[in-house]
ZABA-519608 format. One record per residue (C-alpha): residue in one letter; x, y, z. Coordinates in steps of 0.02 Angstrom, whole numbers, padded with zeros to 5 digits, always signed. Layout:
// ZABA-519608
AXYZ...
// end
This chain:
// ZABA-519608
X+00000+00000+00000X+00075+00159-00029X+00121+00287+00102X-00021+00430+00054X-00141+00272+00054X-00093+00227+00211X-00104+00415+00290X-00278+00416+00211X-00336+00253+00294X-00402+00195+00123X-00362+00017+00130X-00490-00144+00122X-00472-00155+00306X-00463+00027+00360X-00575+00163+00349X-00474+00358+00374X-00542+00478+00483X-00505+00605+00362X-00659+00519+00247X-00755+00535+00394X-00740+00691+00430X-00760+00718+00240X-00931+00651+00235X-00986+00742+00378X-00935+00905+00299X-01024+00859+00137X-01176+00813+00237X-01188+00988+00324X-01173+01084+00164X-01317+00973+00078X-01407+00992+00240X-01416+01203+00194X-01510+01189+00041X-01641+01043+00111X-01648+01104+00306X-01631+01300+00314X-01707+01357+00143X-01869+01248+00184X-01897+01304+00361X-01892+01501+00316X-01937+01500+00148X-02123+01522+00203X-02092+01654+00332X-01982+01752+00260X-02099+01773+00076X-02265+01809+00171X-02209+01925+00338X-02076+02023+00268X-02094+02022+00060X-02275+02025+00069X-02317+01874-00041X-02474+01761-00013X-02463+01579+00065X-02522+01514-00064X-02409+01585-00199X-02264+01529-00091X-02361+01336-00058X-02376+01329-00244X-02198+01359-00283X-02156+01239-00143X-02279+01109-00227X-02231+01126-00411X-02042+01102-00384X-02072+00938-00300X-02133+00890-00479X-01958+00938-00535X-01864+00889-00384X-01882+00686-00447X-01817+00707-00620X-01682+00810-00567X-01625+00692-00438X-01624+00560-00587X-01512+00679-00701X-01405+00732-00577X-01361+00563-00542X-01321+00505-00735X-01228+00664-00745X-01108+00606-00589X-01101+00416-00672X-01036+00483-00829X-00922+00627-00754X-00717+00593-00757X-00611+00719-00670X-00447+00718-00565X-00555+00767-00427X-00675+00609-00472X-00855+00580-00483X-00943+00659-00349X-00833+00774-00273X-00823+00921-00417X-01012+00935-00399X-00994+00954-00230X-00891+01084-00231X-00977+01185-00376X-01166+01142-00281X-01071+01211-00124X-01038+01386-00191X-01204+01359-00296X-01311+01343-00144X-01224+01491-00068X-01259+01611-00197X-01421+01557-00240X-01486+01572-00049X-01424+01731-00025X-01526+01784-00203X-01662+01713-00108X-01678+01789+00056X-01626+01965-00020X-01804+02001-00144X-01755+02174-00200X-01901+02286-00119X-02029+02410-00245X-02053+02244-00365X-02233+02214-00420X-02307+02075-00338X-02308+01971-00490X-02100+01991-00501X-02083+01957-00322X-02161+01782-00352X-02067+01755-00504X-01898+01792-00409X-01950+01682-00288X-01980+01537-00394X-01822+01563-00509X-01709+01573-00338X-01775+01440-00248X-01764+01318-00422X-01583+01361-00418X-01564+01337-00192X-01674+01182-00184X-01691+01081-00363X-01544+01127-00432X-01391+01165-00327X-01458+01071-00196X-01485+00929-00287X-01311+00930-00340X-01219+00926-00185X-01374+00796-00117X-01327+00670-00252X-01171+00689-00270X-01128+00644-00087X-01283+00505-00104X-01160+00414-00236X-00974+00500-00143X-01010+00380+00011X-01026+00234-00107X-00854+00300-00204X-00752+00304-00041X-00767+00104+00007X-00835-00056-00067X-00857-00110+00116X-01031-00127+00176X-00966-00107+00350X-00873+00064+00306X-01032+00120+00240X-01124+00103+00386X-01006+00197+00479X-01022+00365+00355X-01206+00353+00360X-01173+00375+00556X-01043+00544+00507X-01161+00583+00373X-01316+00602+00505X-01185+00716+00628X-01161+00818+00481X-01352+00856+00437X-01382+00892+00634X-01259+01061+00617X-01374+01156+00531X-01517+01075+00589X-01470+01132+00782X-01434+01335+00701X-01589+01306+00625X-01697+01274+00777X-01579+01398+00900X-01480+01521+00826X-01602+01569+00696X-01760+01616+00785X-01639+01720+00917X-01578+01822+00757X-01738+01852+00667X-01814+01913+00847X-01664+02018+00890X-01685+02118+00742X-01875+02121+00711X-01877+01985+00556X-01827+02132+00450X-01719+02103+00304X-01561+02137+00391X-01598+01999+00484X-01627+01854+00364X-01480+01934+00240X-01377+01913+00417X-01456+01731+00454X-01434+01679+00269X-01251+01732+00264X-01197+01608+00415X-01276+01470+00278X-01207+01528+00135X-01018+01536+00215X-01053+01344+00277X-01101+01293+00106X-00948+01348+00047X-00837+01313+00187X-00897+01141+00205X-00897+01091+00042X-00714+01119+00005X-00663+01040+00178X-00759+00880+00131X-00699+00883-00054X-00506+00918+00013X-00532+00773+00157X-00616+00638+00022X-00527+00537-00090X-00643+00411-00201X-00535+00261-00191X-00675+00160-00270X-00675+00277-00422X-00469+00256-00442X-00459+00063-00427X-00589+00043-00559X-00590+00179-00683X-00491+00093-00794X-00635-00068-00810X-00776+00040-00820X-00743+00127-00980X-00885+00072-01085X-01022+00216-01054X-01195+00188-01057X-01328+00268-01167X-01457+00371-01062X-01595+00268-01131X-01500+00120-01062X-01500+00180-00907X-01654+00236-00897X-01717+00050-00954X-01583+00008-00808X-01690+00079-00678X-01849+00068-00722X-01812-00119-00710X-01710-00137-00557X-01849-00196-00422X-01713-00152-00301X-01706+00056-00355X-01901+00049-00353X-01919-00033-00181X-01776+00078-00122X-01855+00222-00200X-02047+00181-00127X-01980+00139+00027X-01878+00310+00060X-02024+00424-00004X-02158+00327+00110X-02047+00352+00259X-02046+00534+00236X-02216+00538+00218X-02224+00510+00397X-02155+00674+00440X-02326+00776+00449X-02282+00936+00509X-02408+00946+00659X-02321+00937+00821X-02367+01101+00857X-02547+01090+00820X-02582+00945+00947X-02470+01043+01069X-02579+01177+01042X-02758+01103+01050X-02726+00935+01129X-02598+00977+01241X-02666+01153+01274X-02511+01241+01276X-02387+01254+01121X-02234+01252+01207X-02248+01065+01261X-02210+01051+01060X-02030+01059+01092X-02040+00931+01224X-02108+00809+01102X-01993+00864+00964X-01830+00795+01104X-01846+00601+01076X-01816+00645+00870X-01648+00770+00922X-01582+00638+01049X-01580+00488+00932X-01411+00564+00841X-01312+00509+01003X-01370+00321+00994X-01314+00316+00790X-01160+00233+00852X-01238+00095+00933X-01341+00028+00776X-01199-00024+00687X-01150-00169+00787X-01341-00227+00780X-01341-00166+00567X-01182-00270+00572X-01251-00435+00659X-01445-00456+00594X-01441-00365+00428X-01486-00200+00361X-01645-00252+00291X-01683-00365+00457X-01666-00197+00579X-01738-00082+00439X-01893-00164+00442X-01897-00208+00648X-01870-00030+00669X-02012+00011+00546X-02149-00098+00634X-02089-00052+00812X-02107+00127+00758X-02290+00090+00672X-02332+00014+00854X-02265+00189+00940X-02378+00298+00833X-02514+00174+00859X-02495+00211+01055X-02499+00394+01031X-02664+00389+00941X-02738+00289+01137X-02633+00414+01207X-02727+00563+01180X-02698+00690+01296X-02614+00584+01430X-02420+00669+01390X-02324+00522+01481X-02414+00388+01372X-02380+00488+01228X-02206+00535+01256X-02185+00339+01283X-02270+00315+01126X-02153+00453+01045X-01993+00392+01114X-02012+00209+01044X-02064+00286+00881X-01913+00403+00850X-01781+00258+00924X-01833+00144+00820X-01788+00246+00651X-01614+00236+00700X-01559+00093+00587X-01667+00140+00445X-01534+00301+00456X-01382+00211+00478X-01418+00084+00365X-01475+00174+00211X-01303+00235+00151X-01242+00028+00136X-01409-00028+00090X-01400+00099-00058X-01212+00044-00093X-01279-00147-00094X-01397-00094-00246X-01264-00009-00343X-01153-00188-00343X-01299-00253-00353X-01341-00163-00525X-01140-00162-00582X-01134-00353-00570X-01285-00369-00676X-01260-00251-00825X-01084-00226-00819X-01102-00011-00811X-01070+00087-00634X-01247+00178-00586X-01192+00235-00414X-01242+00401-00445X-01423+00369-00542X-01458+00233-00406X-01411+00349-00261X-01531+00479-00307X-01660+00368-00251X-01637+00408-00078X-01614+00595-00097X-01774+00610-00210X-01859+00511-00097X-01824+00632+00048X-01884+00767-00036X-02020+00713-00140X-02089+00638+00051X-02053+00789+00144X-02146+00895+00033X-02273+00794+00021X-02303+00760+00189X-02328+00966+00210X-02442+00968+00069X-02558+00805+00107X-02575+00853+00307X-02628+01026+00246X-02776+00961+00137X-02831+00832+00265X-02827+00969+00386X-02926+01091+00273X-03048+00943+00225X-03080+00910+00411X-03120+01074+00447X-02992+01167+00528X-03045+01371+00572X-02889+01467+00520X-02854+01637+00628X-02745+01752+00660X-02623+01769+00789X-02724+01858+00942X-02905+01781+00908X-02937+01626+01007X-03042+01492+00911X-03104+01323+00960X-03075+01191+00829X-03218+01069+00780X-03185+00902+00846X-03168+00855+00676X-03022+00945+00661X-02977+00879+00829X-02977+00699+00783X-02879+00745+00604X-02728+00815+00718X-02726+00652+00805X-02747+00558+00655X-02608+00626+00566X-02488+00627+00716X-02513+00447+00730X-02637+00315+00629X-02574+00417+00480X-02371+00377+00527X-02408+00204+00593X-02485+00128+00416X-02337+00235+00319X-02198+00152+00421X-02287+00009+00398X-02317+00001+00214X-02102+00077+00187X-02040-00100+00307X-02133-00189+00152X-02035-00099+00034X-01867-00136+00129X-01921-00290+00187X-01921-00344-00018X-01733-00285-00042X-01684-00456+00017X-01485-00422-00061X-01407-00523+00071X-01509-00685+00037X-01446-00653-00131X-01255-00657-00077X-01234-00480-00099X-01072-00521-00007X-00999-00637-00121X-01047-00524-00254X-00952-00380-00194X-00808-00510-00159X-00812-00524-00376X-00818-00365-00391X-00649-00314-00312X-00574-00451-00392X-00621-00401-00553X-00574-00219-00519X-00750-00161-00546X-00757-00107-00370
// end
């Protein structure tokens, strides 16, 4: 092995800390574009622009329609990219400074524009934060993390760094944000001043992560994966790997799950809104236990925990619905629920690796990029939903909107929806996605031994 190689920690036996630390970098800048755009987006458009809701929830819906085929593109475009820097790692460095510019577009609407321009230079920013540049550096590091190691094992491990990495922005999100926006009166100072800390972390961490990476999977077998593949055949590819689709259905229904309404059944179950961040702790306090999956991911299977974490969650929503407004039952209920995603997010980064060798040993042709945008599009494409389809259900079940200082009392029908979609709604999603995983059965195929070819044949 030679001496850089060794430095690196890049042997079949050895995972570096500087790829770690790598992926955790590339993780936090992807995490700007999906966490912090997303959460303000809506705020920032209607209170201090002056656009309507639904202008903004209509941009926010359409782009979901785009966010899919993008993913899919983005991913062929990383398969068939050969630099010095690699596949991945150029695009994320260029979706890095991308993301950057394009937020700060964003979050800086130039004031005395018609009302028609103002939505228009919403849309066109937010393509370019969210679909486009965010897609980049979001599939890009979905196929990086299977360009860094062929080992399963290894994998697991940067879906563990890859999960501290998302949680940086996440935690400025949900603390350093609000305190900034309320300091200075949500004027436009303040979000230009908010929006900057994001934009320099795009940046920043996207060239640590890209300097710290080195796709050792890329260099041992460029030189057997020259043959390139016709879009059309890849497309065929897909559309005919059960594995992508299951992968695919599986990661979009699990995001479904994620119906925005903590703070309504604080509100008018709970009777006081503030208990909303109390229910919100059990989901913040699973990124300490990520460590302690792997050994379980390691010893049972990544499909076998997946799906035991699936159904175990399914039976923690399904105690929150009996619940009610008894908090200790339903902070139980909660608890089991948000532990038991834990190897469903350790385990995606290997169990999407597992499909790529999967699909290289049957066609011959590297789609670690196309295949990898599965899990990114389905993250989005279920987030977004889950905003949009929670919203209608609410609406349909009639909710009485109000504003800020007029005290309403929902219909029970409304009532009932909240608890509906905080936990029968959840429990039959997480219940449907362990089907999905439960039919990517790769290690009863001797995905091992198949991996095992691969590296001898250099493909890997």
């Amino acid at each position: 092995m030679k001496k850089e190689e060794r430095k690196l920690g890049i042997g079949e036996n050895k995972l570096g800390f500087n790829q770690k630390i790598g992926v955790l970098f590339c993780a936090m800048a992807s995490a700007v574009a999906t966490g912090y755009v997303p959460n303000y987006i809506n705020l920032y458009y209607t209170d201090t622009v002056g656009v309507s809701m639904s202008a903004v929830a209509m941009i926010l819906m359409l782009t979901k329609i785009t966010d899919g085929i993008t993913d899919i593109i983005m991913g062929m475009i990383v398969d068939r990219t050969h630099t010095k820097l690699g596949k991945a790692r150029p695009w994320v460095l260029a979706g890095g400074v991308g993301i950057a510019i394009s937020i700060m577009l964003l979050f800086n609407c130039p004031g005395g524009l018609p009302t028609s321009a103002k939505i228009a230079f919403c849309a066109g920013c937010y393509f370019l934060a969210n679909p486009f540049f965010g897609t980049m550096v979001s599939v890009a590091c979905g196929a990086m993390n299977n360009l860094l190691t062929a080992n399963s094992k290894h994998r697991s491990v940067l879906g563990v760094f890859s999960a501290y990495g998302s949680l940086v922005p996440v935690l400025l999100i949900g603390l350093v944000v609000p305190n900034i926006l309320s300091s200075m009166n949500e004027s436009q100072a303040a979000y230009t001043t908010a929006t900057l800390v994001f934009a320099v972390m795009a940046v920043i961490a996207s060239i640590i992560g890209v300097l710290c990476t080195r796709e050792t999977v890329t260099e041992r077998s460029e030189a057997n994966l020259t043959e390139k593949q016709p879009v059309l055949e890849s497309l065929r590819e897909l559309v005919t790997n059960k594995y992508f689709i299951y992968l695919a259905l599986g990661t979009i229904l699990y995001n479904l799950t994620a119906a925005p309404v903590a703070n309504y059944y604080a509100k008018y179950v709970f009777h006081d809104v503030g208990v909303a961040a109390l229910i919100n702790l059990p989901s913040m306090f699973l990124i300490f236990l990520l460590p302690f999956a792997i050994p379980m991911i390691n010893k049972f299977g990544k499909r076998n925990c997946i799906v035991a974490g699936m159904l175990i969650a399914a039976f923690g929503h399904t105690m929150i619905f009996f619940a009610n407004a008894n908090l200790v039952f339903f902070m139980i209920g909660k608890t089991i629920a948000s532990f038991a995603a834990i190897p469903f997010t350790v385990a995606l980064i290997p169990m999407t690796g597992e499909i790529c060798d999967y699909a290289l040993y049957k066609s011959g042709k590297a789609m670690d990029g196309t295949i990898s945008s599965a899990a990114t599009m389905g993250g989005k494409i279920g987030i977004g939903l889950a905003a949009g389809i929670s919203g209608a259900l609410q609406a349909a079940s009639g909710y009485v909107s109000s504003e800020a200082d007029v005290f309403v009392t929902q219909p029970d029908s409304a009532i009932f929806m909240i608890r509906f979609l905080i936990s029968i709604y959840p429990a039959v999603l997480y219940a449907l996605a362990a089907f999905c995983f439960f039919k990517i059965d790769l290690e009863k195929k001797g995905i091992a031994d198949i991996q095992k070819e691969l590296r001898e044949k250099g493909l890997r």
